[in-house]
Backbone and ligand atoms as CSV (ligand in chain L), in Angstrom:
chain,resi,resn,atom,element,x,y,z
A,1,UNK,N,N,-131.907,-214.288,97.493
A,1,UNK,CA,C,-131.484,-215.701,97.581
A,1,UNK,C,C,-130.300,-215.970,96.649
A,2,UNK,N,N,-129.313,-216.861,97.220
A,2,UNK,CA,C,-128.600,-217.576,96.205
A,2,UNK,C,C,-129.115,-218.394,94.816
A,3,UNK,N,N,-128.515,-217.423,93.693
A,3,UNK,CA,C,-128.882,-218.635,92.476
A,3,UNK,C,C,-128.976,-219.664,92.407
A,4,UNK,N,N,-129.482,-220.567,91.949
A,4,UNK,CA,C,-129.095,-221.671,91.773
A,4,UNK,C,C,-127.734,-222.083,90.375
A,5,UNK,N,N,-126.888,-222.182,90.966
A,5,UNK,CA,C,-125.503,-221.991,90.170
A,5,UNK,C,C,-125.029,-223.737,89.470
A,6,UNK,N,N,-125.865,-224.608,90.079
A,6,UNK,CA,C,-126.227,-226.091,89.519
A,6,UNK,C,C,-127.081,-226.068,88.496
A,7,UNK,N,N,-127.472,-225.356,87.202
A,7,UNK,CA,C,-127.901,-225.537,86.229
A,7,UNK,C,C,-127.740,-225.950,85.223
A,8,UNK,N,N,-128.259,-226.021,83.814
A,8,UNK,CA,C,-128.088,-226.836,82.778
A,8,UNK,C,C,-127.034,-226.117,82.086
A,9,UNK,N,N,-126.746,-224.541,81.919
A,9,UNK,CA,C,-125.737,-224.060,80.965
A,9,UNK,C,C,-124.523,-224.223,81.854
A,10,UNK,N,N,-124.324,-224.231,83.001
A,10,UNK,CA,C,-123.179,-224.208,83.462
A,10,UNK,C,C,-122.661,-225.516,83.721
A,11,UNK,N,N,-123.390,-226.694,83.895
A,11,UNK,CA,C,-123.125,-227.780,83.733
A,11,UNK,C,C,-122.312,-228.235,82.238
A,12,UNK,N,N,-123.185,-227.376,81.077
A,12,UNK,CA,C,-122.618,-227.660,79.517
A,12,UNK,C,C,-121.225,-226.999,79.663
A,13,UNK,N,N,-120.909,-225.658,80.279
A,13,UNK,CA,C,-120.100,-225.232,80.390
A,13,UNK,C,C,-118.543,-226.307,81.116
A,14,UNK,N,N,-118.916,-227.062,82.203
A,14,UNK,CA,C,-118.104,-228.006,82.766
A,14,UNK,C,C,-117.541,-228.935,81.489
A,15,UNK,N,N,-119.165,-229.462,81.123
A,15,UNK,CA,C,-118.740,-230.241,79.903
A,15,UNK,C,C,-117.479,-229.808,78.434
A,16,UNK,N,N,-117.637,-228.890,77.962
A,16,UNK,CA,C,-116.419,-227.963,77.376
A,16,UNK,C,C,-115.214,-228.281,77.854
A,17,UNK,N,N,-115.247,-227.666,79.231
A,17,UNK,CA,C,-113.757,-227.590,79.797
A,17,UNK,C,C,-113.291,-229.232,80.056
A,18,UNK,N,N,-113.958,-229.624,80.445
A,18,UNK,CA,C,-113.708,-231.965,80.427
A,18,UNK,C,C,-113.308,-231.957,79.283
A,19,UNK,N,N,-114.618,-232.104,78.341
A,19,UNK,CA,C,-113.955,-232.092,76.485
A,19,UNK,C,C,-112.475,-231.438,76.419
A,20,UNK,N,N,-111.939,-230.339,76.713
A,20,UNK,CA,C,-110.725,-229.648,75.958
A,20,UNK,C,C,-109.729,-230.351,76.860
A,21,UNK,N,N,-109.904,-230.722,78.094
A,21,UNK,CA,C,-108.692,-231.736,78.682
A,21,UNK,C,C,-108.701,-232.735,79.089
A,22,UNK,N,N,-109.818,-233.540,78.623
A,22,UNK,CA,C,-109.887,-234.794,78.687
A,22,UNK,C,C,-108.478,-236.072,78.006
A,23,UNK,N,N,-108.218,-235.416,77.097
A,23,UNK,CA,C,-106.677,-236.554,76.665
A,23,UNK,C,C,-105.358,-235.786,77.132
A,24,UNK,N,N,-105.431,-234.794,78.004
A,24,UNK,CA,C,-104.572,-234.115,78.214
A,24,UNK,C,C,-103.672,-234.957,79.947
A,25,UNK,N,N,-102.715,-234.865,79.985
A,25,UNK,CA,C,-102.298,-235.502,81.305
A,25,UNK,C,C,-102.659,-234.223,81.989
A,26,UNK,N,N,-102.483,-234.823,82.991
A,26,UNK,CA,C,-102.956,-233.919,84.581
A,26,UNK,C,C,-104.243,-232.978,84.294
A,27,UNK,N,N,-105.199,-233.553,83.901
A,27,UNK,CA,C,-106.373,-232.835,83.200
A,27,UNK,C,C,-107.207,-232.499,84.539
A,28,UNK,N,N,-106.543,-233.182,85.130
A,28,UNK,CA,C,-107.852,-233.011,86.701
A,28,UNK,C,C,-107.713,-231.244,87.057
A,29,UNK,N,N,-106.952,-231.148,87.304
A,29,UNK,CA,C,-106.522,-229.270,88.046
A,29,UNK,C,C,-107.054,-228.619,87.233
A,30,UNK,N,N,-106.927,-228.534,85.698
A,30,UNK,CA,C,-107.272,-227.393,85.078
A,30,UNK,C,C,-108.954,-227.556,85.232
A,31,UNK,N,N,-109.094,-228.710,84.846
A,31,UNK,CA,C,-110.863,-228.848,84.987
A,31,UNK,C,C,-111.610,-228.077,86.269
A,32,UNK,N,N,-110.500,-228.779,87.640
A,32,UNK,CA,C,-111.371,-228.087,88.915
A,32,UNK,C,C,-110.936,-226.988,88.583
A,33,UNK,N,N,-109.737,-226.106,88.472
A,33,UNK,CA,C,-110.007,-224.501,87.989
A,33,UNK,C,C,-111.091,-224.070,87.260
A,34,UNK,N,N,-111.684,-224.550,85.861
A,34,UNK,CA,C,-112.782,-224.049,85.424
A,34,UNK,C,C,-114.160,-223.985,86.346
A,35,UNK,N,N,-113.952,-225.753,86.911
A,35,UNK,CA,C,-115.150,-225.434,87.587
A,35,UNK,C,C,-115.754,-224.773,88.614
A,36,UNK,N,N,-114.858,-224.478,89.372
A,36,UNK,CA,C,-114.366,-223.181,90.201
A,36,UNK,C,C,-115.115,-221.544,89.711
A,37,UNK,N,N,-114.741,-221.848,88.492
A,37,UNK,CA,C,-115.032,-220.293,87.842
A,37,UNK,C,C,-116.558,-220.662,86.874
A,38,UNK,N,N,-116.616,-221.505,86.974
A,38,UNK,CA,C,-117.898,-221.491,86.560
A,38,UNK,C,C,-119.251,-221.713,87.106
A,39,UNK,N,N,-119.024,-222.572,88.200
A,39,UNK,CA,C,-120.068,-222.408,89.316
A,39,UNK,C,C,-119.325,-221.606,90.521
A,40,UNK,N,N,-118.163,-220.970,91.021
A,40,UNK,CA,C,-117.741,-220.123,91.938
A,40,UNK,C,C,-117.793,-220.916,92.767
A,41,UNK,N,N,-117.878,-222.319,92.856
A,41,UNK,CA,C,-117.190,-223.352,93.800
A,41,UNK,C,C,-117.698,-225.022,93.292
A,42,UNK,N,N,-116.823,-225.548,93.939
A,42,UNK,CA,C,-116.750,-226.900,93.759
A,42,UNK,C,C,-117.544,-228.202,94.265
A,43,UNK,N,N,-119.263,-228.125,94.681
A,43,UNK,CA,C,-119.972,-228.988,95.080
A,43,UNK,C,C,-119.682,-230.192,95.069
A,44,UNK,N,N,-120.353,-231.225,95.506
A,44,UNK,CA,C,-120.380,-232.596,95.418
A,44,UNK,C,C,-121.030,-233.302,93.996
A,45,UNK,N,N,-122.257,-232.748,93.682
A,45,UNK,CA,C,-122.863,-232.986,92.369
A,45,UNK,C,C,-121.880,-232.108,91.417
A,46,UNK,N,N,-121.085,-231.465,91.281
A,46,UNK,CA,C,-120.100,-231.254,90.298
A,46,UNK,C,C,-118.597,-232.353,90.257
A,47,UNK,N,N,-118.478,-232.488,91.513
A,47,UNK,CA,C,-117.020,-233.514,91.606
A,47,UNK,C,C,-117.706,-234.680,90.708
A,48,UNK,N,N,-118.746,-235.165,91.263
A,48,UNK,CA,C,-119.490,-236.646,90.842
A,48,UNK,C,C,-119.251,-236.682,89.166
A,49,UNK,N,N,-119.629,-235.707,88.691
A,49,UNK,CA,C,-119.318,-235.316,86.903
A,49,UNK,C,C,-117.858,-235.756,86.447
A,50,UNK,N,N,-117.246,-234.615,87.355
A,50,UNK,CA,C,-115.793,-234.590,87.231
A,50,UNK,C,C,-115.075,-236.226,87.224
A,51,UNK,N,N,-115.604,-237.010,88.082
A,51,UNK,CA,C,-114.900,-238.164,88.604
A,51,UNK,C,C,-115.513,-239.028,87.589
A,52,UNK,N,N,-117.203,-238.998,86.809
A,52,UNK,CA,C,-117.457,-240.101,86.179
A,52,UNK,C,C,-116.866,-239.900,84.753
A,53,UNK,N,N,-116.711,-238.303,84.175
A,53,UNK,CA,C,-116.049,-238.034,82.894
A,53,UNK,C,C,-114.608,-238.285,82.935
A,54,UNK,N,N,-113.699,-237.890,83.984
A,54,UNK,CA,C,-112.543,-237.896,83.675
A,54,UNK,C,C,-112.059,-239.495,84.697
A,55,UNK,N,N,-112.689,-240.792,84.767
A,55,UNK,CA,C,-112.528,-241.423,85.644
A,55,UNK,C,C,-111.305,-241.499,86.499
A,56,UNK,N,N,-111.474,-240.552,87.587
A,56,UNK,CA,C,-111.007,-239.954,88.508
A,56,UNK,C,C,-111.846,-240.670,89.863
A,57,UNK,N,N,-111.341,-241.001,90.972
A,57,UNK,CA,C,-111.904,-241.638,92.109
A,57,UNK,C,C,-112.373,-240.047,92.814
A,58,UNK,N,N,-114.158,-240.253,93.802
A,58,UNK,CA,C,-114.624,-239.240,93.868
A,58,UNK,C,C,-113.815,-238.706,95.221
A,59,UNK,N,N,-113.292,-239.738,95.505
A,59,UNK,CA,C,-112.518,-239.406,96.654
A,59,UNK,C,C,-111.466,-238.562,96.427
A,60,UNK,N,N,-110.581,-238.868,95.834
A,60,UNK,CA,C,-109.415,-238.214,94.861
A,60,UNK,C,C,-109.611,-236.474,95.056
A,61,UNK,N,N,-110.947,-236.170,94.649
A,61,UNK,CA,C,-111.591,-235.156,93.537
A,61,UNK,C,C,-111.345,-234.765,94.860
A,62,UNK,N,N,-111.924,-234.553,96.044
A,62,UNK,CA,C,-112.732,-234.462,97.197
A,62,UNK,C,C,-111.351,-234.058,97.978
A,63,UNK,N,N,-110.265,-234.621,98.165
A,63,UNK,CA,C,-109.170,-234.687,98.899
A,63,UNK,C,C,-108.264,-233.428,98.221
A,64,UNK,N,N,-108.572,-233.232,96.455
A,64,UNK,CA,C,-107.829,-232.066,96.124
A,64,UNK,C,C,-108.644,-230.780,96.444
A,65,UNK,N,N,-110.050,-230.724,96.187
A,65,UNK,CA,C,-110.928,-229.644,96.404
A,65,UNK,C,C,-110.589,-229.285,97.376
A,66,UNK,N,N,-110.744,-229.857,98.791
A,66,UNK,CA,C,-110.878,-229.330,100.486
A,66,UNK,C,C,-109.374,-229.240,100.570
A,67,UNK,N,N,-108.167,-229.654,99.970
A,67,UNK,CA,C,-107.025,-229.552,99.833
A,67,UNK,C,C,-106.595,-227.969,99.764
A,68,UNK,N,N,-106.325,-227.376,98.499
A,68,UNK,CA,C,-106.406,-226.666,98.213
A,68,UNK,C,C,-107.010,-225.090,98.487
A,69,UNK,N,N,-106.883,-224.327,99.113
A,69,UNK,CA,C,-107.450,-223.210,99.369
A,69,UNK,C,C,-108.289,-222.347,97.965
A,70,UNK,N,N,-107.739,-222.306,96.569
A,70,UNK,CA,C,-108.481,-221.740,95.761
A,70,UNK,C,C,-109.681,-222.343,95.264
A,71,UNK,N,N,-110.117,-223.673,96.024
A,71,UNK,CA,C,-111.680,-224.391,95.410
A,71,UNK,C,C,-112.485,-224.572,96.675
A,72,UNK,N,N,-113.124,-224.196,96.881
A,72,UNK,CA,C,-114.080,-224.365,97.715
A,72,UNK,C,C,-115.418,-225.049,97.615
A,73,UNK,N,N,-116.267,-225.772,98.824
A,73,UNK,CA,C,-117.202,-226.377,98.282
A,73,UNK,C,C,-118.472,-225.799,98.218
A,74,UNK,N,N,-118.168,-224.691,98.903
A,74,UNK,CA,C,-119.739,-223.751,98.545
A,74,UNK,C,C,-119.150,-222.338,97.875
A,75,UNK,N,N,-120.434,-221.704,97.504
A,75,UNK,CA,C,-119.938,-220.564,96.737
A,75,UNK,C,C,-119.805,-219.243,98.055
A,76,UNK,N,N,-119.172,-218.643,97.915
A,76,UNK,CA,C,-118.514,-217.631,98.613
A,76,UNK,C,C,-119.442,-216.154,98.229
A,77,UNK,N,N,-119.725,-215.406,99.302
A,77,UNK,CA,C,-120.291,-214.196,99.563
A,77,UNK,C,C,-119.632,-213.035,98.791
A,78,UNK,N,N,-119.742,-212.280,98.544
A,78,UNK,CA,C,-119.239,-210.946,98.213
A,78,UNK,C,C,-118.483,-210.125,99.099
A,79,UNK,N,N,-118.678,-210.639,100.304
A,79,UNK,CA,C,-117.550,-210.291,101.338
A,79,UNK,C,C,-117.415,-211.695,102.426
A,80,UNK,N,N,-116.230,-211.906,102.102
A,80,UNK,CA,C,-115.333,-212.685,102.811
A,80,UNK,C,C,-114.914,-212.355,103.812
A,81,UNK,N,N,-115.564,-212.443,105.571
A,81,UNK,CA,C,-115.042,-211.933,106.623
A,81,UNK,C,C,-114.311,-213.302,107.143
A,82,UNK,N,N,-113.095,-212.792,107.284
A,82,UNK,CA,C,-112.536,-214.271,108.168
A,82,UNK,C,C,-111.752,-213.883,109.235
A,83,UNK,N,N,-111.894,-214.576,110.724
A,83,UNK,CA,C,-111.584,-214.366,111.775
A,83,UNK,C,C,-110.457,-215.013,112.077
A,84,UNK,N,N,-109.497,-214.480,112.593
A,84,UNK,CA,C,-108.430,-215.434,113.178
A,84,UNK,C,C,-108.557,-215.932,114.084
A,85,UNK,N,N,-108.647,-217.475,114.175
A,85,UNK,CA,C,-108.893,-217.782,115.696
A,85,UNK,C,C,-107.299,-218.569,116.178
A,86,UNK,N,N,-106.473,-218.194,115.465
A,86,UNK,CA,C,-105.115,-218.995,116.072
A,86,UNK,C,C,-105.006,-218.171,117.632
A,87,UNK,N,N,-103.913,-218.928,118.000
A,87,UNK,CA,C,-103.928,-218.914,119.728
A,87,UNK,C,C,-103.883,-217.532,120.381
A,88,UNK,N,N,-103.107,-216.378,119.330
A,88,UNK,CA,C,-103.132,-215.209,120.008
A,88,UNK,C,C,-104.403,-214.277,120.227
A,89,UNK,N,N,-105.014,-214.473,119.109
A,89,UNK,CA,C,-106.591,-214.087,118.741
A,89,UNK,C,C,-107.398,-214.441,119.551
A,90,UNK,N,N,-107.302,-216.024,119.387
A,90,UNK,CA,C,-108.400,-216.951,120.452
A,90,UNK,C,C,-108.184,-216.120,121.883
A,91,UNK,N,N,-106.812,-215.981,122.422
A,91,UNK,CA,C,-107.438,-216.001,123.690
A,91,UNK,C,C,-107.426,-214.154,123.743
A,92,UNK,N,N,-107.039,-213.159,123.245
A,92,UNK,CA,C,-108.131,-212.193,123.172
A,92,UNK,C,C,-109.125,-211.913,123.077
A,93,UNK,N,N,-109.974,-212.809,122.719
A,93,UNK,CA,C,-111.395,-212.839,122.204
A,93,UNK,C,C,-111.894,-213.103,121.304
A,94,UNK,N,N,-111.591,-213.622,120.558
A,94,UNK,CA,C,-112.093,-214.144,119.288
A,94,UNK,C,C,-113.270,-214.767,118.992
A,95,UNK,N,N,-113.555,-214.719,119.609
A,95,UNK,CA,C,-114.702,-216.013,119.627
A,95,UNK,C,C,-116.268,-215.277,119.786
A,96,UNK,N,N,-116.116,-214.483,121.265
A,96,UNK,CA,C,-117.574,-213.521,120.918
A,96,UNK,C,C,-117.590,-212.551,119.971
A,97,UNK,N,N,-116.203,-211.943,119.071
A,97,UNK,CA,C,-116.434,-211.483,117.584
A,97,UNK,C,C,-117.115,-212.257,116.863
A,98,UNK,N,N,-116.719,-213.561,116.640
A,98,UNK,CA,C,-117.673,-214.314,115.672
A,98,UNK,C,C,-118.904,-214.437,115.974
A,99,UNK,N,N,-119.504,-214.745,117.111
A,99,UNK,CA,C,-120.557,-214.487,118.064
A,99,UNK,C,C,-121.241,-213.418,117.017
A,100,UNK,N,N,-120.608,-212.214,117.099
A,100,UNK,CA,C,-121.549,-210.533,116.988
A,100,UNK,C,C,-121.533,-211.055,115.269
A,101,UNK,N,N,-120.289,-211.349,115.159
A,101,UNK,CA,C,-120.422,-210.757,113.378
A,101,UNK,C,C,-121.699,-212.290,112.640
A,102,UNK,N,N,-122.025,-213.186,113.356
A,102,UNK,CA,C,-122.587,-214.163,113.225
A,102,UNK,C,C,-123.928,-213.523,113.413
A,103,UNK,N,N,-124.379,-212.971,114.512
A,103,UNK,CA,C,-125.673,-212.466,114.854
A,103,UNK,C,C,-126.051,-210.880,113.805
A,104,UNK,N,N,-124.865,-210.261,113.007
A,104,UNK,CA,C,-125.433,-208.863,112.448
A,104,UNK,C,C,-125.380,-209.697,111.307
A,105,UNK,N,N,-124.776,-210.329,110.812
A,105,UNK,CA,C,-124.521,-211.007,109.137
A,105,UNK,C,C,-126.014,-212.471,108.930
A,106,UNK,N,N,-126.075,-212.954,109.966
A,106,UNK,CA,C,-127.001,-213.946,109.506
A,106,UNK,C,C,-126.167,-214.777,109.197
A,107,UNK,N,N,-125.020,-215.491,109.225
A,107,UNK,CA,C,-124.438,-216.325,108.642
A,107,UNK,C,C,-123.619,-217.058,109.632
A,108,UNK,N,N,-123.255,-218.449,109.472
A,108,UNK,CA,C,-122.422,-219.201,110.749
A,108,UNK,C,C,-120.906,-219.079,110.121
A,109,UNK,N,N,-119.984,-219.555,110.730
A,109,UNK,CA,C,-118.528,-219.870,110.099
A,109,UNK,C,C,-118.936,-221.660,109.119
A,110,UNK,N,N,-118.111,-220.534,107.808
A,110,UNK,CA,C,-117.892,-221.605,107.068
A,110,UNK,C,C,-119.397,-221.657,105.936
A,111,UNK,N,N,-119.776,-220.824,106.406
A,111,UNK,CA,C,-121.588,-220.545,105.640
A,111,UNK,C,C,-121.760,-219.306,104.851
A,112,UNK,N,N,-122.665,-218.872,104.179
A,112,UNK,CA,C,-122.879,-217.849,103.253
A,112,UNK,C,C,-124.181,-217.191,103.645
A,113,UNK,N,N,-124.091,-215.935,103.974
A,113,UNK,CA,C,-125.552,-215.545,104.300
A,113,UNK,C,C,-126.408,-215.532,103.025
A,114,UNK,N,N,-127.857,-215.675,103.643
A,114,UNK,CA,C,-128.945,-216.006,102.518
A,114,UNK,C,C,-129.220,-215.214,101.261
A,115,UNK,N,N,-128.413,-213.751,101.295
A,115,UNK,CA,C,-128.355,-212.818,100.460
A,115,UNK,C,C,-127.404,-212.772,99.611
A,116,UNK,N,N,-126.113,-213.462,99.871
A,116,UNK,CA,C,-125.569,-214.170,98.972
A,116,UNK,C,C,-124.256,-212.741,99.735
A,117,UNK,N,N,-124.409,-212.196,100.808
A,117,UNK,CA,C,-123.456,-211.122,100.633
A,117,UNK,C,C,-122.171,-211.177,101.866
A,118,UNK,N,N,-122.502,-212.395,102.649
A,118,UNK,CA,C,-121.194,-212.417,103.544
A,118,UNK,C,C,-121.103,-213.635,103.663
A,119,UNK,N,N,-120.105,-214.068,103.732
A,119,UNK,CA,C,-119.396,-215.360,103.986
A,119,UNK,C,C,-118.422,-215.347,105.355
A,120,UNK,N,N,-118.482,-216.336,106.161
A,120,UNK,CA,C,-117.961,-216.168,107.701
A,120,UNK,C,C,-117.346,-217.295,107.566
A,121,UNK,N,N,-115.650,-216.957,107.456
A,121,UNK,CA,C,-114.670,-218.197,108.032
A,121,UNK,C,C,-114.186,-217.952,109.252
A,122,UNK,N,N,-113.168,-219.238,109.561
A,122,UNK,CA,C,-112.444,-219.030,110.912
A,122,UNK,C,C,-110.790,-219.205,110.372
A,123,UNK,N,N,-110.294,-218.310,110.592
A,123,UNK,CA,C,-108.486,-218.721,109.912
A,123,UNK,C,C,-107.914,-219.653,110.502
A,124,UNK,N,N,-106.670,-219.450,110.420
A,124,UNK,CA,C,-105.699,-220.223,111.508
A,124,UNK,C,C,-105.134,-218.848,111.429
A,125,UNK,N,N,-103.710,-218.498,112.272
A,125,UNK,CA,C,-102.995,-217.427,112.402
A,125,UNK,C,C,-102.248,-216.816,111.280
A,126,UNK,N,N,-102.543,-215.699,111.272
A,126,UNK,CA,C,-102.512,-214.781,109.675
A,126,UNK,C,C,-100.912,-213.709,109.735
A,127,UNK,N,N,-100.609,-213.655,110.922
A,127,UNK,CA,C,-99.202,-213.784,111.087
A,127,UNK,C,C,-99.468,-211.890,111.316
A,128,UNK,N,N,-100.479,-211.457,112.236
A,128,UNK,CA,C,-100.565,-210.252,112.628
A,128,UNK,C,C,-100.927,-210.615,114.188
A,129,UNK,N,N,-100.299,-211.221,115.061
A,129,UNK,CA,C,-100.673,-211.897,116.317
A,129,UNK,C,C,-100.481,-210.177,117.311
A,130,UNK,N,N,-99.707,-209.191,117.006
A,130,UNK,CA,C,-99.418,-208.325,117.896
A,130,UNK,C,C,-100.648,-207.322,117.406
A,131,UNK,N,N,-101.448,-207.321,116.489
A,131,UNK,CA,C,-102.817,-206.760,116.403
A,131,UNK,C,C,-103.882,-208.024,117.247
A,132,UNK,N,N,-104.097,-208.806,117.810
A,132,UNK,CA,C,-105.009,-209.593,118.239
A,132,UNK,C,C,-105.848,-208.823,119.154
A,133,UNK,N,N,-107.098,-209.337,118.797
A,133,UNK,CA,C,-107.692,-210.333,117.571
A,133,UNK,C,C,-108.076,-209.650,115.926
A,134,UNK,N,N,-107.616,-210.528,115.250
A,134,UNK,CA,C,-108.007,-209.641,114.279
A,134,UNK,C,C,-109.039,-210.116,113.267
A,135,UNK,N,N,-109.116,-209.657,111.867
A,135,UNK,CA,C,-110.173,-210.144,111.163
A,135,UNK,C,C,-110.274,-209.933,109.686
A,136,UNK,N,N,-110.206,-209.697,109.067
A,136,UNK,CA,C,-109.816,-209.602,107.408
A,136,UNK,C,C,-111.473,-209.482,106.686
A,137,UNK,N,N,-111.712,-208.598,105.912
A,137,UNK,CA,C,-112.761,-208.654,104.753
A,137,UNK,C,C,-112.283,-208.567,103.506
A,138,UNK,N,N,-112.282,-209.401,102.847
A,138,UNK,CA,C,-111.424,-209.735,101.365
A,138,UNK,C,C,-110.222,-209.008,101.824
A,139,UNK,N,N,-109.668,-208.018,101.286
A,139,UNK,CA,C,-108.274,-207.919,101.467
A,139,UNK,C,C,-107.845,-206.789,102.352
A,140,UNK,N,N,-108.944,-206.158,103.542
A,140,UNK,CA,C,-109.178,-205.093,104.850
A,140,UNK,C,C,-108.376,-206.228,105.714
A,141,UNK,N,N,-107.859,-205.522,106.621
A,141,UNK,CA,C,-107.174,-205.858,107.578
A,141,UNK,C,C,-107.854,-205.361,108.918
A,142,UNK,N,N,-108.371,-205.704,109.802
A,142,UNK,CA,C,-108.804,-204.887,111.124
A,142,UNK,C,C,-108.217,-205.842,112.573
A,143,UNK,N,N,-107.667,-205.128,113.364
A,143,UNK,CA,C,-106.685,-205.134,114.880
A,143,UNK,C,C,-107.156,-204.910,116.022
A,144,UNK,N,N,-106.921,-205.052,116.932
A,144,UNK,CA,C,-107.171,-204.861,118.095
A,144,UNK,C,C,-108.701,-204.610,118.483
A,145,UNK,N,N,-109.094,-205.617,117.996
A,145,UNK,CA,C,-111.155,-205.688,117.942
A,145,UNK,C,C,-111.486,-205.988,118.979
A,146,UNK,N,N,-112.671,-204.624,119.330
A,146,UNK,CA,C,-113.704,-205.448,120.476
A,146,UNK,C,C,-114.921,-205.842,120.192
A,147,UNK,N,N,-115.906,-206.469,120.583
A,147,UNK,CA,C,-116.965,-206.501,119.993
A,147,UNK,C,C,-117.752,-205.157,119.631
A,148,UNK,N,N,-117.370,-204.349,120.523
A,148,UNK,CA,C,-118.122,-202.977,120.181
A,148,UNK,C,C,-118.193,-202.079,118.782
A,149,UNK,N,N,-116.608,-202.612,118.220
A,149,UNK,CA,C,-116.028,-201.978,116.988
A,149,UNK,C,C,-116.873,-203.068,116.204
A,150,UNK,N,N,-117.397,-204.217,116.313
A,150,UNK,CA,C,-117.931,-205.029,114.840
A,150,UNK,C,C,-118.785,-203.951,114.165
A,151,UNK,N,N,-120.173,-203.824,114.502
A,151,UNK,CA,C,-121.297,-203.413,113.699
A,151,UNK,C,C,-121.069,-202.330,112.959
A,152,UNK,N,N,-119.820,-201.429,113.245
A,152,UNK,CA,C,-119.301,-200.229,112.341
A,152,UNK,C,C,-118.679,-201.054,111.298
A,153,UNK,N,N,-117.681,-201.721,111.521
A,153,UNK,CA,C,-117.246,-202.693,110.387
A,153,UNK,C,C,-118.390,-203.379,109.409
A,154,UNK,N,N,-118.765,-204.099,110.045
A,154,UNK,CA,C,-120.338,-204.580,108.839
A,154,UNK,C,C,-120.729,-203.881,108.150
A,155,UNK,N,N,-121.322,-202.445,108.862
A,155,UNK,CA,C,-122.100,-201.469,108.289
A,155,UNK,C,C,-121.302,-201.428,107.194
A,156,UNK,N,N,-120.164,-201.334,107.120
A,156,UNK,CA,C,-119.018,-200.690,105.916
A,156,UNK,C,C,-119.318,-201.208,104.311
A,157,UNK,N,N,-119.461,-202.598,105.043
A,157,UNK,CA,C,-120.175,-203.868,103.633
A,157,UNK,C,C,-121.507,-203.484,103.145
L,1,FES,S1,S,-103.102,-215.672,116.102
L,1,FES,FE1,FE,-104.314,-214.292,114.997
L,1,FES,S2,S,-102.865,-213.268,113.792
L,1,FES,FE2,FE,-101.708,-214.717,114.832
């Protein structure tokens, strides 16, 4: 199972990083960077902190988090499979890949399997359209996928 990464030391830990840039201008970014690295993503019960210590609107908080690609609102797997579904991908097939890699991983797009060990996004176009469809695991590159080639890929993880 996933930790529970909402606890009391890492919460004190948030608190620290507020304290050291709290009179600081533009204190908001560095804070969501810590908190980032200290719970490995950016929840709603962490923004709520963020917004009542540094009175910051929760909306604000919320619009830079999902903004931003380096904060995320859940914590991320140990392998990061992400699918391209931009238009060249999509209409190769893209879609019953996510299908397979959804049914061997346990996990939906945009979700973390229960073991804490894959995470399933959907891209936009990753600018390898003449490999379509393709698919990325942290920083693996894989091309011209059929569904047949997934479960060798998984296995790999
Ligand atoms: S559409 Fe998938 S790489 Fe371009």
């Amino acid at each position: 199972m996933v930790k529970n990464i909402l606890n009391e030391e890492n919460f004190e830990k948030l608190q620290a990083a507020i304290n050291e840039n709290r009179n600081k201008k533009g204190a908001l970014m560095p804070v969501l960077h810590e908190a980032q690295k200290i719970f490995g993503c950016i929840p709603l019960e962490v923004q709520k902190r963020i917004s009542e210590e540094l009175s910051v609107p929760l909306s604000e908080i919320y619009g830079v988090v999902t903004f931003y690609s380096q904060f995320t609102l859940e914590s991320r797997g140990e392998f990061v499979i992400g699918v391209c579904l931009g238009t060249a991908c999509y209409v190769k097939g893209a879609q019953p890949i996510i299908d397979k890699i959804s049914e061997l991983t346990g996990t939906k797009v945009g979700k973390t399997s229960a073991d804490g060990k894959f995470t399933l996004e959907a891209t936009r176009c990753i600018g390898a359209c003449g490999l379509a469809p393709v698919l990325t695991v942290n920083e693996d590159v894989y091309g011209r996928l059929v569904v047949a080639d997934i479960p060798e890929i998984v296995k790999k993880y």
